[in-house]
Structure formats: structure tokens, C-alpha cells
MDTraj code that builds the backbone (N, CA, C; nanometers):
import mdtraj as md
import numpy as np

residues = "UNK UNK UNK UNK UNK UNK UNK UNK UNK UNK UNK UNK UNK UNK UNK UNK UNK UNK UNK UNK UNK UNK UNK UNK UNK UNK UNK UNK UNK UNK UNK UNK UNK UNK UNK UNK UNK UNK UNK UNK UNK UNK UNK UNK UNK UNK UNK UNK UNK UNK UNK UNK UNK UNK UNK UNK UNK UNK UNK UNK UNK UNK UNK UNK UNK UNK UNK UNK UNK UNK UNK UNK UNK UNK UNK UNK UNK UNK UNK UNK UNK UNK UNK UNK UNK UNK UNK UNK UNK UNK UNK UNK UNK UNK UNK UNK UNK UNK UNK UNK UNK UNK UNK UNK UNK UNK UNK UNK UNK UNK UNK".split()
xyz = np.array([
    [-5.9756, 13.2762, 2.4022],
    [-6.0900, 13.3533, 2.3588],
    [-6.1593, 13.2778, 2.2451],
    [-6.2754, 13.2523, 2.2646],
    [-6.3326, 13.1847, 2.1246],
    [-6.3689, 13.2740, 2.0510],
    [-6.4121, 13.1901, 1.9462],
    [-6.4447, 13.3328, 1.8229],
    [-6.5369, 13.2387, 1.7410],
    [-6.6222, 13.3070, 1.6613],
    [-6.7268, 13.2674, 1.6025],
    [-6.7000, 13.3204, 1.4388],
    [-6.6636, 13.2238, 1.3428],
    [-6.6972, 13.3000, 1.2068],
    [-6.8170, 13.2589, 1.1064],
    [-6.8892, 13.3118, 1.0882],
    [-7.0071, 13.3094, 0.9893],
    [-6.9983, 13.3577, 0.8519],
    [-7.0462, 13.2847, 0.8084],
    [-7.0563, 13.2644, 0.6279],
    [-7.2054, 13.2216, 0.5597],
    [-7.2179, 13.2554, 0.4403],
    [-7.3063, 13.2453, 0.3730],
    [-7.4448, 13.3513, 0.3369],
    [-7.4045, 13.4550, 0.3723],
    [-7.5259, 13.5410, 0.3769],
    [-7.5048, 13.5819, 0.2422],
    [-7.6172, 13.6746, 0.1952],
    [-7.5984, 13.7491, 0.0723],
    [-7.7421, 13.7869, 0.0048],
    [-7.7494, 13.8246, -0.0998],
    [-7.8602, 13.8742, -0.1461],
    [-7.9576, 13.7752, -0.2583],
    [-8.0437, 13.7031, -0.1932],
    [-8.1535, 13.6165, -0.2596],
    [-8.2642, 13.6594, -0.3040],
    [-8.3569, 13.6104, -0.4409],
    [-8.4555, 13.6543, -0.4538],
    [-8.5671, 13.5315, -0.3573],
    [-8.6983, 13.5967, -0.3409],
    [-8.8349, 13.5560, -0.2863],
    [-8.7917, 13.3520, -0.3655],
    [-8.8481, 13.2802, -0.2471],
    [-8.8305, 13.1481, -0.2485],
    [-8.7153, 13.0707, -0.2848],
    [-8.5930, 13.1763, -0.3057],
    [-8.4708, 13.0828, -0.2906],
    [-8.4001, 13.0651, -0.1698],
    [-8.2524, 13.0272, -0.1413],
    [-8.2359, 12.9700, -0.0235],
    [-8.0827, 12.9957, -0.0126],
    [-8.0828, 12.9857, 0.1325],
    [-7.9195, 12.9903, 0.1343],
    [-7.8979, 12.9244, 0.2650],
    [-7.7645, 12.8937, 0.2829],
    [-7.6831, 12.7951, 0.3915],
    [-7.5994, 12.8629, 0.4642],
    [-7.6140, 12.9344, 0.6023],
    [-7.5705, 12.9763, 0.7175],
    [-7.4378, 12.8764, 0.7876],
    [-7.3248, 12.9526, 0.7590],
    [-7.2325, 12.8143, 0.8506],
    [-7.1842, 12.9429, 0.9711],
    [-7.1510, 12.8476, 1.0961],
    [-7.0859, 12.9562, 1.1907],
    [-6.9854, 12.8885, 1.2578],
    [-6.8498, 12.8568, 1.1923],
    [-6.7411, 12.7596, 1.2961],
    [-6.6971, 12.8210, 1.4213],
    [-6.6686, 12.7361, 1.5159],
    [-6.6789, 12.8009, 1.6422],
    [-6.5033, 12.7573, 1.6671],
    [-6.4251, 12.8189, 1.7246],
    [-6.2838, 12.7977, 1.7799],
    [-6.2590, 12.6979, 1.8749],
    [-6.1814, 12.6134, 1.9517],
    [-6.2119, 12.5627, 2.0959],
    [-6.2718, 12.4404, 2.0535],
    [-6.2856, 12.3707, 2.1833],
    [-6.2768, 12.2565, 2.2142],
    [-6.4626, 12.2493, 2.2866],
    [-6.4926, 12.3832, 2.2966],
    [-6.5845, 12.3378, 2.3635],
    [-6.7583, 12.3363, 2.2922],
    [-6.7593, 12.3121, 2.1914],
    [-6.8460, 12.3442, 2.0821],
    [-6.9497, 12.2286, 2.1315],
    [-6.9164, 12.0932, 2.0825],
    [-6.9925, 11.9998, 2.1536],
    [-7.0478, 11.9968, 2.2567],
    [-7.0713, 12.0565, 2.3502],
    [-7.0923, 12.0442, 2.4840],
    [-7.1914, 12.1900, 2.4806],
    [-7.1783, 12.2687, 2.3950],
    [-7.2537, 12.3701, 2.4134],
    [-7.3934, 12.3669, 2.3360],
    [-7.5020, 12.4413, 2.4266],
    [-7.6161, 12.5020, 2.3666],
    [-7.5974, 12.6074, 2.2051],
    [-7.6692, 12.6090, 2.1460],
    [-7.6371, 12.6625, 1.9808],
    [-7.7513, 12.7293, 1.9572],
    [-7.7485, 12.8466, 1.8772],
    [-7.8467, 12.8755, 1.7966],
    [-7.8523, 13.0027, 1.6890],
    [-7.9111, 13.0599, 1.6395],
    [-7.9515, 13.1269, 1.5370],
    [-8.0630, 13.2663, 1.5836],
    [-7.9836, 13.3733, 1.5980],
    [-8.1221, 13.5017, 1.6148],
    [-8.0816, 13.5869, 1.4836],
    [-8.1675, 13.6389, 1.4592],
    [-8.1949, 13.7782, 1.3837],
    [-8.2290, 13.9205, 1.3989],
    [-8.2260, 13.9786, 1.3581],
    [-8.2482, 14.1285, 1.3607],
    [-8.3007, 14.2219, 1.2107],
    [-8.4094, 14.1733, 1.2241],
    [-8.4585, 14.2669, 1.1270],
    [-8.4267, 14.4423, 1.0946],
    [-8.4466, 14.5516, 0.9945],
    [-8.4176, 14.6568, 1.0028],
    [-8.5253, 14.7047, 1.0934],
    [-8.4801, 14.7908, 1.1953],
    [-8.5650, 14.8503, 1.2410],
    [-8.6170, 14.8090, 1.3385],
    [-8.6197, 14.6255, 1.3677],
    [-8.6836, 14.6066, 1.4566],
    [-8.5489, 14.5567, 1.5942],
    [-8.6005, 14.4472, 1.7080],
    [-8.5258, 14.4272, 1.7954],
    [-8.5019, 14.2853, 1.7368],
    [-8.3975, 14.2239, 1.8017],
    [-8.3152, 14.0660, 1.7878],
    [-8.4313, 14.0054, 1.8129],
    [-8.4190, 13.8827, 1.7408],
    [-8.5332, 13.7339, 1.7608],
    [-8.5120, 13.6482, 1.7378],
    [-8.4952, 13.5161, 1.8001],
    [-8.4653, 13.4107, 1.8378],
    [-8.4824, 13.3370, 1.6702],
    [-8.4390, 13.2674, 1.6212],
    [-8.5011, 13.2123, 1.4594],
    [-8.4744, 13.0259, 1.5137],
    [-8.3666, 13.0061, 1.5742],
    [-8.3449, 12.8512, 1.5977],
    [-8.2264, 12.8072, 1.7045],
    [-8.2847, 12.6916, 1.8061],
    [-8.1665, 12.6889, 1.8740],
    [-8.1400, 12.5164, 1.8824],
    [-8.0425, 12.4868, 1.9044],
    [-8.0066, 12.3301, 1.9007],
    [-7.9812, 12.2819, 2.0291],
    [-7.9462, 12.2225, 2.1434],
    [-7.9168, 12.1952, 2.2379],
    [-7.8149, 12.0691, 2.2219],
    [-7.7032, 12.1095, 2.3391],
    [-7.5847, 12.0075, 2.3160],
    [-7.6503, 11.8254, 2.2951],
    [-7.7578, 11.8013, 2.3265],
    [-7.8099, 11.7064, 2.3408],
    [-7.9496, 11.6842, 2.1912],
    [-7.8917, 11.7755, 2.1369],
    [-7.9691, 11.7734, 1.9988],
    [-8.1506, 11.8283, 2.0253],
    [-8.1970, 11.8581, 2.1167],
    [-8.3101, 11.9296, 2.0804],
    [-8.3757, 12.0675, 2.0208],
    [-8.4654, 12.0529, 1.9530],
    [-8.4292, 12.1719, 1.8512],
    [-8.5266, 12.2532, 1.8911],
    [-8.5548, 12.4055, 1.8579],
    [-8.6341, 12.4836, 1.8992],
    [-8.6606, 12.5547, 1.7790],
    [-8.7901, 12.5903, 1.7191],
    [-8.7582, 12.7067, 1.6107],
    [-8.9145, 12.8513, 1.5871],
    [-8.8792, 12.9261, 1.5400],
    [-8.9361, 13.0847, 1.5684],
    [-9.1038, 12.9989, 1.4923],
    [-9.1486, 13.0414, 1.4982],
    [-9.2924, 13.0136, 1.4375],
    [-9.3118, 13.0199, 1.2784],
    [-9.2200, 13.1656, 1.2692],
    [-9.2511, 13.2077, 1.1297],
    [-9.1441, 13.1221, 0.9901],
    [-9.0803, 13.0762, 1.0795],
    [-8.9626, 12.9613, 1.0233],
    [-8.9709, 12.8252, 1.0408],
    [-9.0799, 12.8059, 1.0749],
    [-9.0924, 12.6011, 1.0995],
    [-9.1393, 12.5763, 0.9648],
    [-9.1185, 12.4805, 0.9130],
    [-9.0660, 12.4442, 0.7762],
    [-9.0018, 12.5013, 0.6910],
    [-8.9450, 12.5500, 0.7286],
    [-8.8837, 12.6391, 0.5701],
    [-8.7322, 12.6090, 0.6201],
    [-8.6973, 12.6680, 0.7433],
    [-8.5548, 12.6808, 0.8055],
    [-8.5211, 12.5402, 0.8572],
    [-8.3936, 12.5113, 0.8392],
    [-8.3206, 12.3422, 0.9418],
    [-8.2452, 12.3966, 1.0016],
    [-8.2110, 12.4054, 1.1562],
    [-8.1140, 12.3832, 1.2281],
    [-7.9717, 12.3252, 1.2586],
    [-7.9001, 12.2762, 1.2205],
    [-7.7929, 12.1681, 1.2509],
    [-7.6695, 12.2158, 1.3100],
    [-7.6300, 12.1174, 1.3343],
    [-7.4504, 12.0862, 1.3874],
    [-7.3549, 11.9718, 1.4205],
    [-7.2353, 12.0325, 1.3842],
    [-7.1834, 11.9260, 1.3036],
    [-7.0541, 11.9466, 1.4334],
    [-7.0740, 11.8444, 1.5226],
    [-6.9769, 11.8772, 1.6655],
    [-6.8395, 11.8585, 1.6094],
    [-6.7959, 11.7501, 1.5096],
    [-6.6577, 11.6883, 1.4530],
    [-6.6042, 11.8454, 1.4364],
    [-6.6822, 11.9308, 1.3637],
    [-6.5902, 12.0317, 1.2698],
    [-6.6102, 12.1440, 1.3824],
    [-6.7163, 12.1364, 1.4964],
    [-6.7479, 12.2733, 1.5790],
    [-6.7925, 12.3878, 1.4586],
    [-6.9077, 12.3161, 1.4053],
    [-7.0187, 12.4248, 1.3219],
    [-7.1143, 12.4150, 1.3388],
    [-7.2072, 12.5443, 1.3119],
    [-7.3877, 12.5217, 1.3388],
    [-7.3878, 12.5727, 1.1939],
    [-7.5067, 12.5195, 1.1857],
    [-7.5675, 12.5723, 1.0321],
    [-7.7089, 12.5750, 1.0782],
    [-7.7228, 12.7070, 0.9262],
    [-7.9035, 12.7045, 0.8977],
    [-7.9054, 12.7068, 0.7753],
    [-7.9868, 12.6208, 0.7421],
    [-8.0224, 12.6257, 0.5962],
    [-8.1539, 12.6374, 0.6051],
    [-8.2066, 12.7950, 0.5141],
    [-8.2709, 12.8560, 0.4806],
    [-8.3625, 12.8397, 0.3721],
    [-8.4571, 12.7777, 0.3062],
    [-8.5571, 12.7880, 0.1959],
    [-8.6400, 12.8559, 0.2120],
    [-8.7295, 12.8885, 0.0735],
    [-8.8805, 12.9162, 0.0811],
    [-8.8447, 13.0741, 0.1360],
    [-8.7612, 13.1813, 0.1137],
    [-8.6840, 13.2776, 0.1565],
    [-8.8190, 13.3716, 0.1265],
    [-8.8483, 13.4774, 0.2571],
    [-8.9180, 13.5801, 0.1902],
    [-8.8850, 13.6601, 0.2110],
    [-8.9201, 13.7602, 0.1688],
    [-8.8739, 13.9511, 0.2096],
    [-8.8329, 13.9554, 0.3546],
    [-8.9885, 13.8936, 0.4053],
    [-8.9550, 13.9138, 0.5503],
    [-8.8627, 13.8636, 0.6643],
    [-8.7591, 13.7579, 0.5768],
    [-8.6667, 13.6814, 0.5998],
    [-8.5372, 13.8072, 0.6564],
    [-8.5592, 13.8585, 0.5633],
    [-8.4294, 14.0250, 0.5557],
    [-8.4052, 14.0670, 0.6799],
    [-8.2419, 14.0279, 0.7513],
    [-8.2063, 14.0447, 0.8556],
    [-8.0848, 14.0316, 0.8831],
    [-8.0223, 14.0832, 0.9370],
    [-7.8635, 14.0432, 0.9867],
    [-7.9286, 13.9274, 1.0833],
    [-7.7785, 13.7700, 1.0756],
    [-7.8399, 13.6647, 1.1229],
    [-7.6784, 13.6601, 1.2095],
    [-7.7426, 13.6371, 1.3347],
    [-7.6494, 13.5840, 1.4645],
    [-7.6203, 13.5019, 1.4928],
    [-7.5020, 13.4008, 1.5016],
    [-7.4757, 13.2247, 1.5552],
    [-7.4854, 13.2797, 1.6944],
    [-7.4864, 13.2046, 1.7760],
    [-7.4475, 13.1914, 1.9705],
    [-7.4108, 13.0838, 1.9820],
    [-7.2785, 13.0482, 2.0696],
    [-7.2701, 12.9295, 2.1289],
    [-7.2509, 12.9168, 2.2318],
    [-7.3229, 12.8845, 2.3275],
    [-7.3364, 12.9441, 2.4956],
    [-7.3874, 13.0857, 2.5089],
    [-7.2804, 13.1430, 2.5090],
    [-7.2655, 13.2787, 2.5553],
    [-7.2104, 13.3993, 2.4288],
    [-7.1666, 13.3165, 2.3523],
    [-7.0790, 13.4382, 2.2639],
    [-7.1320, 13.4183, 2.1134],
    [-7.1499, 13.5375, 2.0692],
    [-7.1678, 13.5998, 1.9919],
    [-7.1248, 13.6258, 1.8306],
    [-7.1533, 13.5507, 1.7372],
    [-7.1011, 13.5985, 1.6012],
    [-7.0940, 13.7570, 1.5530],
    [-7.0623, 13.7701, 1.4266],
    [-7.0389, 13.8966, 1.4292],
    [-7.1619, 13.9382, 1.3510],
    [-7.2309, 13.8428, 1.2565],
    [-7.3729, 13.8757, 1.2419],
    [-7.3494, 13.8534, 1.0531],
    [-7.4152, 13.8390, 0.9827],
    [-7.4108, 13.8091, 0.8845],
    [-7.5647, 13.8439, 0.7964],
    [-7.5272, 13.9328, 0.6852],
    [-7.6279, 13.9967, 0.6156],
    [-7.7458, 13.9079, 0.5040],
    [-7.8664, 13.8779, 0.5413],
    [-7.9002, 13.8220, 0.4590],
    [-8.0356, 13.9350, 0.4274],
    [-8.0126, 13.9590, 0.2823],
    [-8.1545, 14.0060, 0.2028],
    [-8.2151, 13.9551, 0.0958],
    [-8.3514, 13.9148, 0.1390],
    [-8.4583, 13.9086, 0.0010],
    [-8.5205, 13.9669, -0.0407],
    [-8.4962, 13.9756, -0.1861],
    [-8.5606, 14.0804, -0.2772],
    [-8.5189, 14.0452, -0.4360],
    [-8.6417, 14.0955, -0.4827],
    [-8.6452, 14.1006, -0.6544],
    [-8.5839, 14.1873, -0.6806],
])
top = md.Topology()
chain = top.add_chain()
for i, resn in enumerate(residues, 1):
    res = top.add_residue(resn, chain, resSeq=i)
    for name in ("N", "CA", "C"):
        top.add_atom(name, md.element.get_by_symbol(name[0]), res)
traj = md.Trajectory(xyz[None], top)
């Protein structure tokens, strides 16, 4: 069974930043598609960034420059590192790798 653990969320003010890690279990990390959704309060899940086993990157509109994508196949981690943070950033944030699911990780901005 793989398993997904995520780290780094927490409570930032407007234009600071934080670093999303999500280590993945297994052998099969490298080889897999990756990415990053969110869920705002209130609203439905949305795609924020995805990586492809072959390194191509994809990212939400409202996050191209501010957000980086990565992964680090040696350790079987994805990361996002987050700047330029705004209110509207405020969301529980999801890893995927293939198919499965993190458990979601709280990030809020606010003064």
C-alpha cells in the first residue's frame, strides 16, 4: 500500500512563503506522474501544479510565478514551494502520485 506524507503547511502572513514536501513510500515514485491540488473553503478541488515522470511541468494560472513545482526521484518527494502567498492562496493542499492521494495539508494566509 503506498502512502503519501505531507509536511509544511501552516499559518503565513500576505507575501511570505512556505515549502510543501510530500514523501511517497515504494519504489514507484520515479516513474510516476506528480502533482499538487487544492481546495479552497467553500469551494471545489483545483489543480495548482503537476510534474510528469519525464519532468514536464504544468501550473494553475493564478500560481505561475509565484509557486515551483519539483521532485526529487532519489528521496521519492514532490515539493511546492510557495512565495508571494496571498489570502487567496488559503486552502487545504493535496500531493497525488498517479493515483493516490495525500491526506491534505492546511495552509492559511492572513494578517
Amino acid at each position: 500500500q503506498v502512502q503519501l506524507v505531507e509536511s509544511g503547511g501552516g499559518l503565513v502572513q500576505p507575501g511570505g512563503s512556505l515549502r510543501l514536501s510530500c514523501a511517497a513510500s515504494g519504489s514507484f515514485f520515479r516513474v510516476a506522474n506528480v502533482g499538487w491540488y487544492r481546495q479552497p473553503p467553500g469551494k471545489e478541488r483545483e489543480l495548482v501544479a503537476t510534474i510528469t515522470r519525464s519532468g514536464s511541468i504544468k501550473y494553475a494560472d493564478s500560481v505561475k510565478g509565484r509557486f515551483t513545482i519539483s521532485r526529487e526521484n532519489a528521496k521519492s518527494t514532490l515539493y511546492l514551494q510557495m512565495n508571494s502567498l496571498k489570502p487567496e492562496d488559503t486552502a487545504v493542499y493535496y500531493c497525488v502520485v498517479a493515483t493516490v492521494w495525500g491526506q491534505g495539508t492546511q495552509v492559511t494566509v492572513s494578517s
